[in-house]
N, C-alpha and C positions, 0 to 999 in steps of 0.2 A: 241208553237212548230211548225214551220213548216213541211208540206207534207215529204219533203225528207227527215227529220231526222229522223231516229229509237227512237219507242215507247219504254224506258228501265220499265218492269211490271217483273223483275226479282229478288224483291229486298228480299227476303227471303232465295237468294242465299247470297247475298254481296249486299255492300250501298258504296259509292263514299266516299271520305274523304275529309272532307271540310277545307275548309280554314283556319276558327278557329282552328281547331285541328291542323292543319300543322302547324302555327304558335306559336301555344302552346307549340310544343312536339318541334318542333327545337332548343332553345336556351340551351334543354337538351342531342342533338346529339352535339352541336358546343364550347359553351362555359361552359357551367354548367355540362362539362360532366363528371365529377368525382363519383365514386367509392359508392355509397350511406355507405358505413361501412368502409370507409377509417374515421378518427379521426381530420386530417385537415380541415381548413376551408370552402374548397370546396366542401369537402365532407360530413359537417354539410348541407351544401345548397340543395346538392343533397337528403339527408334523408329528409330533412325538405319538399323538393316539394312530396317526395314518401309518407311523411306520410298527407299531405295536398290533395291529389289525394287518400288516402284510407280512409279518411273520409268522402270528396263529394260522391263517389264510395258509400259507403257504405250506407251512410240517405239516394242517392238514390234510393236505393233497397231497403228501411224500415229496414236494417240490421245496425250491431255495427262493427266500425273501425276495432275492432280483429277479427271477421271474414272474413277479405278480405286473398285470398292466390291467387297472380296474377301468371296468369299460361301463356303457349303459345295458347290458345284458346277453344274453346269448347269442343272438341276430349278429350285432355288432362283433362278437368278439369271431364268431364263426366269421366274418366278414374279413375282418382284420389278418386273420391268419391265413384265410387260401388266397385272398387277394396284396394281402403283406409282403406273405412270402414267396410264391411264386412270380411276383413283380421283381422283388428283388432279386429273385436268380436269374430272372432273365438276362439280370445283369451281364453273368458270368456265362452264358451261352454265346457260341459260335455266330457270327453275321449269317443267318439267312435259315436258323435252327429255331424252331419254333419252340416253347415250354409245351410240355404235356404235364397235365394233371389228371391223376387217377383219385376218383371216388367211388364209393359202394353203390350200389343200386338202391338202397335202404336210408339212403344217407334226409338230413330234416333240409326242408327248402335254401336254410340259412346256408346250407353247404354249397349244394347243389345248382342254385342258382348264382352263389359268387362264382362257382366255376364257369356258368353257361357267360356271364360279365365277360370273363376272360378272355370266353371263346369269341366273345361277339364284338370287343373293343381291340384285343391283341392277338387274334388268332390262332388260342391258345387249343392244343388237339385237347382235347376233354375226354375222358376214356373211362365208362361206367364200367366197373367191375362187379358179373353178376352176384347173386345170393342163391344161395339154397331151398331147400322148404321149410327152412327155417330161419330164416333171414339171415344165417349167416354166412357172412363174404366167403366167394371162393377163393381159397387160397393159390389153386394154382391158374385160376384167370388172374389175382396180383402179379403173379410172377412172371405170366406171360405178359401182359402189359406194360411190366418194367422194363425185364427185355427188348422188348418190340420198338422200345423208345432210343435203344442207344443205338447210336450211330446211324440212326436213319434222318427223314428231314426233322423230326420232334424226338425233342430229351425229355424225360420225367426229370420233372423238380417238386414234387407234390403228391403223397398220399395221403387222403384225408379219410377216416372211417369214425362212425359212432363207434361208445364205447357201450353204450344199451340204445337199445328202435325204442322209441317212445311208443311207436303203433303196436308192439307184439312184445318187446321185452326184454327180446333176445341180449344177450350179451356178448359182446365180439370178443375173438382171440389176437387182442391188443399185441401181447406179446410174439405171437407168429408173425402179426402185420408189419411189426418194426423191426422185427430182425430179418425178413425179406426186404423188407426196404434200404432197410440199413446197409444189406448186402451189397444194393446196385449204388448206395451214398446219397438213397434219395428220403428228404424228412419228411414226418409222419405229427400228423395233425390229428390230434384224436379229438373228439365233439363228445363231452362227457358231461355235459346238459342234465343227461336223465338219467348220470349215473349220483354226481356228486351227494352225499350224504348219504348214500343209499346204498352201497356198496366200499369195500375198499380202494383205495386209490392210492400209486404209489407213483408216478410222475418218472420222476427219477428213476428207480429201481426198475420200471419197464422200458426205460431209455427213451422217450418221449421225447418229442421235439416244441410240439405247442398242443398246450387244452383247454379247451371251452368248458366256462361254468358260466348258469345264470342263478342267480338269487331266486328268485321267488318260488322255485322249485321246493327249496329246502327250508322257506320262511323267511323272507326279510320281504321289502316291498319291491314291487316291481319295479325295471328301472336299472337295477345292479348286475352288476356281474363283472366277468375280469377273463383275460385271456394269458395264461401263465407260458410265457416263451423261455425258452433255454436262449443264453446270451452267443451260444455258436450260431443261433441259427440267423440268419443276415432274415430285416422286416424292415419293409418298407409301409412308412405309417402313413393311413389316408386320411387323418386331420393336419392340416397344417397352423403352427399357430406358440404359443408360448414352450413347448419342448417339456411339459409333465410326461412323466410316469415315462425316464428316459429318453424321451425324444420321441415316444414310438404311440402315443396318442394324449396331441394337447386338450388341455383346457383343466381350468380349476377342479382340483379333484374335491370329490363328494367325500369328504370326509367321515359324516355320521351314516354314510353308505356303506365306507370301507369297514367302517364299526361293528355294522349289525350283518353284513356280508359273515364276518370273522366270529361273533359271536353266535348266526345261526348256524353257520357248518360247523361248529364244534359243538353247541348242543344234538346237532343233527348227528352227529356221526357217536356221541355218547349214548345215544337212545339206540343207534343200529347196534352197537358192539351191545349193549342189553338185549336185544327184542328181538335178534335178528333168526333166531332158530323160532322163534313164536310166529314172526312174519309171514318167515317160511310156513311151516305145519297150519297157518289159517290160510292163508293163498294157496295150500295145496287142498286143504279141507273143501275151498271152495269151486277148485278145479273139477275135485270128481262129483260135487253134487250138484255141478250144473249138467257136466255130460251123464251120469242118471239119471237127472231128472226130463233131460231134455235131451233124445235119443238124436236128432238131426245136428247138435251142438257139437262142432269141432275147435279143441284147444289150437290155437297157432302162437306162431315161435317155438323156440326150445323148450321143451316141457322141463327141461332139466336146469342148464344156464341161462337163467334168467331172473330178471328183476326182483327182488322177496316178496315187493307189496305189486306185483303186474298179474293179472289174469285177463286173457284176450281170448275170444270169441270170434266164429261166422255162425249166423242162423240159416240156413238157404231155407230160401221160401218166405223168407219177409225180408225187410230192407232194416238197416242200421238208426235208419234217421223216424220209421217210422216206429220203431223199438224203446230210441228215445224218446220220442215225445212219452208214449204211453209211460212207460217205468217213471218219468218224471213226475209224473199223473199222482203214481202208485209210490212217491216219495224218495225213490233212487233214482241219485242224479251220478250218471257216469258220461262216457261219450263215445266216440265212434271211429276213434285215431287222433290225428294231431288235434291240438287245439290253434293250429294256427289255418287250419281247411275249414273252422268250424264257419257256418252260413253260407259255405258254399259247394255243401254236398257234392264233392270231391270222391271219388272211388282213393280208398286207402290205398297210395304207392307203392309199398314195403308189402302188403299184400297180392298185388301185383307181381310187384317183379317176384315172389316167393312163387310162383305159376301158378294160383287164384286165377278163374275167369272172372271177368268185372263182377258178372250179377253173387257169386260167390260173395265177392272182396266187398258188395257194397252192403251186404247181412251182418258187417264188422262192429262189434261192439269189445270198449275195454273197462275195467273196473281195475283203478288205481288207487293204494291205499299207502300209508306211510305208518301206521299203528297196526298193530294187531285187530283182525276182527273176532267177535265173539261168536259161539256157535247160535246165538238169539242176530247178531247180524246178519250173519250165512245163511240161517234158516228166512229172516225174511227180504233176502236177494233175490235167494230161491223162488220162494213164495211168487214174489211179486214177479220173475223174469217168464215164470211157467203160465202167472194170467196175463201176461204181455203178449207170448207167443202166442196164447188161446187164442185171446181176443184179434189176433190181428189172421187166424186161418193156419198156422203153424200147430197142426194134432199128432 
């Protein structure tokens, strides 16, 4: 990559759509593009590609074909699943028992905010479970929360936890989360947004109840994504309308969606089982030569479990958003936590609750990669992140 090209280290925002995918998903805009529930032949073709894209789809996340429910992206599916499911247990609750829903402290607005719907339409107890200093969920505040819920006026029907902080990296212990849950019979909704393609994922085998994927993370066009439910768990769907993808969210499905959905996670996850010790050793590479080079620079999140392409940052002493402009300047484009806070300089949440004071939390800067970077990239990160600091009074 040459000097004058911009360093793109933003990829936990969005990921480029490659070529294979474009090629894939086209001959289902142009010529195959019929009706997948039309009855003619062209519309045998088109079910035939949908139901062949929910089975890749599906092994690759260690889930079953009848779990896939393709949705328009991560928002939606995160949507779909706290407000799905906890609607429909309330079914089975006692007259005058409120649903409680547990989420993490850490958890992405798409969670967090259907829970607060909950609370503000059905009076649902909502019960943040703290994090650590390292954003990972406390285990024994889950347990207490679960607890706390039986037999008083609110039941847990709902655990929802990321499976990686988009903000820091971390990577939750999925499996601790669902077998405490599981314990009290209550399902677990994991938001693996910022894991898929990027990590292993086995659905199934960690006993999962429902998980969030959005497309454009791992390379398709924005827009996509799917919410994979197990058929035990009772979803109450919030479209109403012709009864696709099981009853549990109508409308015409996106056919050369579900195409390039199924074609980029499995290139994506062919390149992680390649790359994925190199990922690691450049994102660690570049770990220790920002904090030498830059003595004020504290890594957050887990410095161990976490993301392969994540390195997160606080500067104290300059601000996050004045960091970006500069390095943008200087050709590296990263950002400063979620990309869905971006314009409206937001103190980083997940830093927060991590016990960051604000002026800390708002110094947050993350460089997210999906490829290996080269020791000529790291060197000019470095470069550029050290006359960022200069420039802006950081010595």
């Amino acid at each position: 990559m040459s000097a004058d090209t911009a360093l793109y280290l933003d990829a936990a925002a969005t990921e480029p759509v490659g070529r294979t995918v474009i090629d894939a998903m086209l001959p289902f805009m142009t010529d195959a593009y019929a009706n997948p529930a039309s009855v003619h032949q062209d519309g045998k073709t088109a079910a035939r590609a949908l139901d062949a894209a929910r089975h890749s789809f599906a092994a690759n996340l260690g889930a079953a074909a009848d779990d896939v429910i393709f949705t328009s992206g991560g928002t939606e599916s995160d949507n779909l699943a706290v407000k799905g499911i906890a609607l429909a247990q309330m079914r089975r609750l006692p007259h005058g028992v409120r649903p409680r829903i547990i989420v993490s402290a850490a958890e992405h607005p798409a969670v967090a905010e259907s829970a607060r719907w909950m609370q503000r339409f059905f009076g649902a107890d909502v019960v943040v479970a703290p994090v650590d200093d390292h954003a990972r969920i406390r285990l024994d505040a889950l347990e207490k929360a679960l607890a706390a819920g039986d037999g008083a006026d609110s039941r847990p029907v709902l655990v929802s936890v990321m499976l990686a902080n988009n903000e820091v990296g971390t990577i939750q212990p999925v499996e601790d989360v669902v077998r405490i849950a599981h314990s009290h019979h209550v399902p677990v909704h994991v938001d693996a947004v910022q894991a898929a393609g990027q990590i292993p994922i086995r659905m199934r085998d960690w006993d999962v109840d429902a998980l969030s994927v959005s497309g454009h993370k791992f390379g398709t066009p924005k827009g996509l994504g799917a919410l994979l439910v197990r058929g035990r768990v009772p979803l109450e769907p919030l479209l109403s309308g012709g009864g696709q993808e099981r009853g549990l969210r109508s409308g015409t499905q996106n056919v050369a969606g579900a195409v390039g959905l199924a074609i980029a996670l499995d290139e994506s996850i062919r390149f992680m089982r390649a790359h994925h010790a190199a990922l690691i050793a450049s994102r660690d590479r570049l770990i220790r030569g920002v904090l030498e080079a830059i003595p004020q620079a504290r890594l957050t999140g887990d410095p161990v479990s976490r993301l392969p392409g994540h390195a997160s940052f606080i500067f104290p002493g300059v601000t996050g958003e004045a960091l970006l402009v500069d390095l943008d300047a200087r050709g590296i484009e990263c950002s400063s936590g979620s990309a869905c806070a971006v314009g409206r300089h937001e103190v980083p949440p997940t830093l927060l609750a991590m016990g960051l004071e604000p002026a800390a939390a708002r110094s947050a800067l993350r460089f997210t990669f999906r490829r290996p970077l080269t020791d000529a990239d790291i060197a000019r990160i470095i470069a550029a992140l050290c006359a960022s600091c200069n420039s802006l009074g950081l010595h």
